[in-house]
C-alpha positions, 0 to 999 in steps of 0.5 A: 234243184240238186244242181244248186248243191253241185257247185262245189258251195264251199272251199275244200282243203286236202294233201295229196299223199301223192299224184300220177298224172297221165296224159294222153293224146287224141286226134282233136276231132275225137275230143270235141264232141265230148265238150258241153257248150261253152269250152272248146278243146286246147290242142297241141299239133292237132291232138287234144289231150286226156289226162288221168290223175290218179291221187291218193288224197288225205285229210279232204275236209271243208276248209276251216276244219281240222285235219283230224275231221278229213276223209283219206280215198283214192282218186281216178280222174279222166279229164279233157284239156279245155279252154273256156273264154270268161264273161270277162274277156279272160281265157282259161286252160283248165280240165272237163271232167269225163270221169271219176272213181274211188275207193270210198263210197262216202266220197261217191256219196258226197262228192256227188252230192257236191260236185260235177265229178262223176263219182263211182266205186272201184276196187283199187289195189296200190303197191309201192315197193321203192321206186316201183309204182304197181296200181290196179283199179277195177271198176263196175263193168269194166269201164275203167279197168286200169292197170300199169307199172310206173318207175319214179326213179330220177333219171335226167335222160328218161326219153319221152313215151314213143309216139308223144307229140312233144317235142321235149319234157319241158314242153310236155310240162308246160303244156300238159298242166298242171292246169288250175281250174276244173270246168263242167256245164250246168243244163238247167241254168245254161252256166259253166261251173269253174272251180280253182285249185290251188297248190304247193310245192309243185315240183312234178318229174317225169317218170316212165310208165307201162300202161297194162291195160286202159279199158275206158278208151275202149267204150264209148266215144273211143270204140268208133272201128279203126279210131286212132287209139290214145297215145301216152304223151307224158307221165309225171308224178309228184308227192306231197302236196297241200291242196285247196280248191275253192268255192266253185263259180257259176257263170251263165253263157250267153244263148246260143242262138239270135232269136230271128234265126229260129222258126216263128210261132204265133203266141196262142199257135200251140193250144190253138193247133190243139183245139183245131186238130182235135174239135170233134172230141172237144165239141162233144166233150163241151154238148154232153157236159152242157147237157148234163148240167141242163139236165141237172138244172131242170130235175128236183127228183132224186138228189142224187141223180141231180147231184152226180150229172152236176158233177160229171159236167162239172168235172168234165167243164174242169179237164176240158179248161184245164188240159187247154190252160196247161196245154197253152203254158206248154205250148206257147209259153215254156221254153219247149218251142224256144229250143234252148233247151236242146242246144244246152243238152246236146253234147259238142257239135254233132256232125250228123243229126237224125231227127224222127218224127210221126206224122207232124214235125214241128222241130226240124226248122229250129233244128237245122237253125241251132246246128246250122252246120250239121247234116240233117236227115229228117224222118217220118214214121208215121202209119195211117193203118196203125196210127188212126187218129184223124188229130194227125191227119188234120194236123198233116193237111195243115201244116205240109213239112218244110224239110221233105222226111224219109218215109221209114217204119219204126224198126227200121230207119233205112240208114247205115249203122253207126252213122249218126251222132245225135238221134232225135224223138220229140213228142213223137215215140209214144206214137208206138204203142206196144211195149215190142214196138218201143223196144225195136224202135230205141233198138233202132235208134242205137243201131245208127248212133256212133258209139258214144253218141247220144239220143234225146228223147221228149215226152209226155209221162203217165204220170200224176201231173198229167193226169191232174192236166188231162185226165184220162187223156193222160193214158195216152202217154207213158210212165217215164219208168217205161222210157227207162227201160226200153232205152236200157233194153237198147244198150242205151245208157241214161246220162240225165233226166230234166223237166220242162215244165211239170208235164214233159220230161227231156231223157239224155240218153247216150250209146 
């Protein structure tokens, strides 16, 4: 329920004190991997472009309020150049936020609360000595260390930063913003949030900049070896200006696959798989339950002994219809098999996808379907010695694979390092049952992830929810604090955690 606060509810008024914009610009194919659905990249000669805003901000407050009730902070922003296409036909240039710091844990804790931005703490030094612009900013980990000397002097012939794509100033300014909306993408309701600024007297120069250190295009996505490193293609700098954003705008996108392209499952095929590879333990759950409550029926003396077989039936008759009934809205009626859900939490367009099961795949056609064209390497890492359970084995005789697996062990997929952009494990890392064997497993995982790549892991969790669902079933599953921890011990980082259903947890993980 938190994304219905994030959309920026209500217009917010603010003056910025003063505003330095950097942009700079990247091979094109660097950038679009980072767009969530629905927005596309806004290139100029092949280059995307990412500005850092940098703002000293006062007075930010709801609309309405006064001035007096305004909080002052400063403001780091990264942001992508975008383009998003409106229900309505229209095409917006605005920015897709990436990154945002500041100097205020208030504004970490509201604008987090409100917003999409991405707030986190840093400590930032400014020095202003007449036209000379010293900053720092420090921030946990180093991710986003920045640190420049900016001369906001006026000078008609300032040349352009070397290297800038741009021909001139005035196109660098037309092109390079400011731009008026911000963009971001809510998973849970498959939208895009837009949100408008609106400004006064804007009136920004260009001024010269030495860039001493720039940390955040050294992680992530912008760490692949020998990536072209970010070049500076303009710096402007404005001061005092009145600002309103508006109250944001949620749009739904339309779903991004036709329903005949995706694999076709009968309308009881989950919970009927599930009876049909697992029959023995349901017909011996069902003889003892039956007998019990027989017996039960049948004896006068003790009451008790009558009392507690009446109950052990009928609590074992309560998990069998239960798990079968829970089993049936997992399986057959949420959206877990109807796969929009993965295309709304993959990141961009993934060139090469990993996708790793155990034993039984029932995800590699609806794969290959929403991302017809990337390359897919399915992998199996299933091992009879290890993972005894007949429910598999039936379940392989059943339904042989459509895309041929790589057979592989766990801790080692056989592939070369960094190759991969998205990693798939659905409903299939619990199969690893001992805690070192998940930790070489994600440890795996990120080895083949490019940096800045992503993982999405689905499962199961040992949790309340499934234990009231299935009972001491549930054990064969895992807390959801376990899967939190092996991705950290892999260095992988938690990007978002949604749910479908109460029973099964979608974990985004990114290298």
């Amino acid at each position: 329920m938190r994304h219905l606060l994030q959309c920026h509810p209500f217009a917010v008024r603010a003056h910025f004190e003063w505003t330095l914009v950097l942009t700079f610009a990247l091979p094109a194919a660097t950038l679009r991997p980072l767009l969530p659905p629905g927005l596309t990249l806004d290139e100029y000669d092949g280059r995307g472009f990412v500005a850092v805003a940098l703002v000293q901000t006062r007075r930010l407050r709801p609309a309405g309020w006064p001035a007096s009730l305004g909080h002052d902070f400063f403001l780091s922003g990264y942001r992508i150049f975008t383009r998003y296409r409106t229900a309505a036909g229209r095409t917006l240039r605005g920015l897709r936020i990436l990154r945002s710091d500041t100097d205020r844990r208030r504004m970490v804790l509201a604008g987090n609360l409100l917003t999409h931005y991405g707030y986190r703490f840093a400590r930032i030094v400014q020095r202003r000595t007449g036209d000379l612009l010293r900053l720092e900013i420090r921030a946990p980990g180093g991710e986003a260390d920045l640190k420049l000397t900016a001369d906001l002097s006026e000078d008609p012939a300032r040349s352009l930063p070397p290297g800038s794509p741009f021909p001139d100033w005035h196109t660098a300014r037309r092109y390079a913003g400011p731009l008026p909306y911000t963009f971001d993408y809510e998973p849970e309701t498959h939208s895009i949030i837009r949100i408008e600024g609106i400004r006064q007297e804007w009136h920004p120069r260009p001024v010269s900049v030495r860039v001493e250190q720039a940390t955040f295009f050294k992680h992530g996505t912008f760490a692949v070896h020998d990536a072209p490193q970010p070049v500076l293609a303009s710096a402007f700098f404005v001061e005092n200006i009145p600002y309103l954003w508006r109250r944001g705008i949620r749009e739904r996108l339309p779903e991004p696959v036709p329903v005949d392209r995706m694999p076709v499952r009968g309308r009881w095929q989950g919970v009927s798989n599930i009876v049909r590879f697992n029959w023995p333990f349901y017909a011996v759950a069902a003889g003892v339950a039956a007998t019990a409550l027989a017996a039960a029926g049948r004896l006068r003396r003790p009451w008790w002994l009558r009392a507690a077989l009446s109950l052990g039936s009928g609590g074992a008759l309560f998990y069998l219809g239960g798990s079968l009934a829970v089993s049936w809205w997992i399986y057959d009626r949420s959206p877990l098999y109807k796969w929009t859900w993965l295309r709304r939490t993959v990141a961009g367009s993934p060139r090469r996808i990993v996708n790793v099961h155990s034993g039984f795949d029932e995800s590699s056609e609806a794969v290959r379907a929403l991302f017809p064209e990337a390359e897919l390497t399915v992998l199996d890492f299933y091992d009879p010695a290890q993972q005894t359970e007949r429910s598999i084995a039936r379940a392989r005789a059943a339904y042989p694979p459509s895309i041929p697996p790589r057979e592989v062990r766990s801790h080692d997929f056989g592939l070369p390092g960094a190759s991969a952009d998205l990693v798939l494990l659905i409903l299939a890392a619990h199969e690893v049952r001992t805690a070192a064997g998940r930790d070489r497993l994600f440890a795996e995982a990120a080895r083949i992830l490019r940096p800045g790549g992503q993982a999405i892991l689905v499962e199961h969790g040992r949790d309340a929810a499934n234990f009231l669902a299935f009972g001491p079933g549930f054990l064969h599953f895992f807390a959801p604090a376990e899967w939190r921890r092996a991705a950290r011990a892999a260095g992988l980082k938690l990007a978002g955690e949604t749910r479908i259903t109460p029973f099964v947890r979608v974990f985004n993980l990114r290298r």
